[in-house]
Residue, then its C-alpha position, 0 to 999 in steps of 0.5 A: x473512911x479510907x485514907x488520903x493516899x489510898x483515895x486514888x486507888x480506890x477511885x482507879x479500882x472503881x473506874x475499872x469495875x464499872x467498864x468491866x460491868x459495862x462490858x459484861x451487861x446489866x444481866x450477864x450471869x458472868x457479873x456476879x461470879x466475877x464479882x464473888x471471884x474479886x472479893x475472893x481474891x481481895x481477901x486472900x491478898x490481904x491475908x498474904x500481905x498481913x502475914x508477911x508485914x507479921x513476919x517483918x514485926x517478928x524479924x524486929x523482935x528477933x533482932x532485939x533478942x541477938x542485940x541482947x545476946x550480944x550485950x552478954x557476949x561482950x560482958x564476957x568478952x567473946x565480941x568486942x562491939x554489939x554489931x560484931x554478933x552479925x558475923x556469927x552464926x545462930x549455932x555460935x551465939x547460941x552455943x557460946x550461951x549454953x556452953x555448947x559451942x567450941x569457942x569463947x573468944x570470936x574477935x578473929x572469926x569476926x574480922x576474918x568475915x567482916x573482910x568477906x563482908x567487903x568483898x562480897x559487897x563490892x561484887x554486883x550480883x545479877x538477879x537471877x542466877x543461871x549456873x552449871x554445877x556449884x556456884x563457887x565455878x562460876x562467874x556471878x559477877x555482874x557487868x557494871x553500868x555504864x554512866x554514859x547511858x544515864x537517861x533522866x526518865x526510868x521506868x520500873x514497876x508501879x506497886x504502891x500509888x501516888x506521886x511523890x517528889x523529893x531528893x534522892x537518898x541512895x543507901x546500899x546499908x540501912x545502919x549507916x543512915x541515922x534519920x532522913x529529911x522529910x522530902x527524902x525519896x528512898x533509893x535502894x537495891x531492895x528492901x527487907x525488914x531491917x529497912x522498916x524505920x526508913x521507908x516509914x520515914x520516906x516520901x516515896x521509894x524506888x528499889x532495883x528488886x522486887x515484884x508486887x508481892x515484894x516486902x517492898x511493895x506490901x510496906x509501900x501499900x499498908x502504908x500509902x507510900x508511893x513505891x516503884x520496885x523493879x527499876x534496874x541499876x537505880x542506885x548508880x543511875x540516880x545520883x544522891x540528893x538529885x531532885x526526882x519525882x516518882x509515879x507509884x501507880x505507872x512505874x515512872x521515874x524521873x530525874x528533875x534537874 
């Protein structure tokens, strides 16, 4: 038995196959081969969007092994906290493990990076990207969004059905929010793995990137949370803990109140 929040789906999915099969005719030969071409294409998505959530279960386990790396780092003093390992390369913290590296100590490397970090966060990146030559010549940064053309209807793409209604919670890092409420609609730029124990725990989300093949919007599906990727300057558009209401199956979203 199918689970509640795919029902709509499934019910779309069968209305569309019907007018389809209208349209072709009881005994067009087209039928059976559009038939075998959807069944086809069914699986090969499903594998598609298993691997990838694979590929986000292997990302946590990865995470685990350098949160341990870390522990050992700080034992011998070369970090002074366990977060510092993100400021290192993969070639340091392995290298200062098997005795490979060149350096036993990464507190000044860390704070030098941690300052970079800062920087770079503050930068508004388009999405695409269009250079001339090396990109350190030339100018990435975005225009930032005007508050005054803040509208209370937004529109993206619609990745994972269903509706949801609940508060904003606009979050640029994932480790800075320990847990949400239960009617929490999770507002970001977009998502990766890391994000995994938010948006399981999220009435709906919305993200600035993505497509249908997104890591976005394959959670948003395996897990029946309505889910609109695409949606441009969400997270200065929405204001946090603003009412909202979300549309998964047409892209809409609207600011309550």
């Amino acid at each position: 038995m199918p689970r509640p929040a795919a029902r709509p789906r499934l019910g779309k999915r069968a209305e569309a196959e019907a007018a389809l099969s209208a349209r072709l005719g009881r005994f067009s030969l087209r039928r059976p081969l559009l038939r075998w071409m959807l069944k086809l294409l069914r699986e090969v998505i499903a594998h598609r969007e298993n691997s990838r959530y694979c590929r986000s279960e292997l990302f946590g386990i990865c995470r685990d092994i350098f949160h341990a790396q870390a522990l050992h780092l700080i034992a011998r003093g070369a970090i002074a906290q366990r977060d510092d390992v993100y400021c290192m390369t993969v070639d340091e913290i392995l290298g200062f493990t098997d005795g490979s590296g060149v350096d036993e100590a990464f507190h000044a490397t860390v704070a030098r990076r941690r300052e970079q970090l800062a920087v770079y966060a503050a930068n508004e990146v388009p999405e695409t990207l269009v250079t001339d030559g090396a990109l350190r010549n030339n100018a990435l940064i975005r225009v930032p969004f005007d508050p005054a053309q803040a509208d209370r209807h937004l529109s993206g793409l619609g990745s994972s059905m269903g509706v949801a209604r609940g508060h904003a919670r606009v979050v640029r890092d994932p480790h800075s929010v320990d847990e949400l409420p239960p009617d929490t609609i999770l507002v970001a730029r977009e998502t990766d793995p890391g994000w995994l124990f938010l948006m399981l725990a999220s009435k709906g989300i919305v993200v600035e990137r993505g497509s249908m093949l997104s890591h976005t919007a394959i959670t948003g599906r395996k897990f029946g949370i309505p889910t609109v990727v695409g949606v441009d300057d969400a997270c200065s558009r929405i204001p946090d803990g603003a009412a909202m209401e979300i549309d998964g199956g047409s892209g809409a979203v609207q600011l309550l109140h």
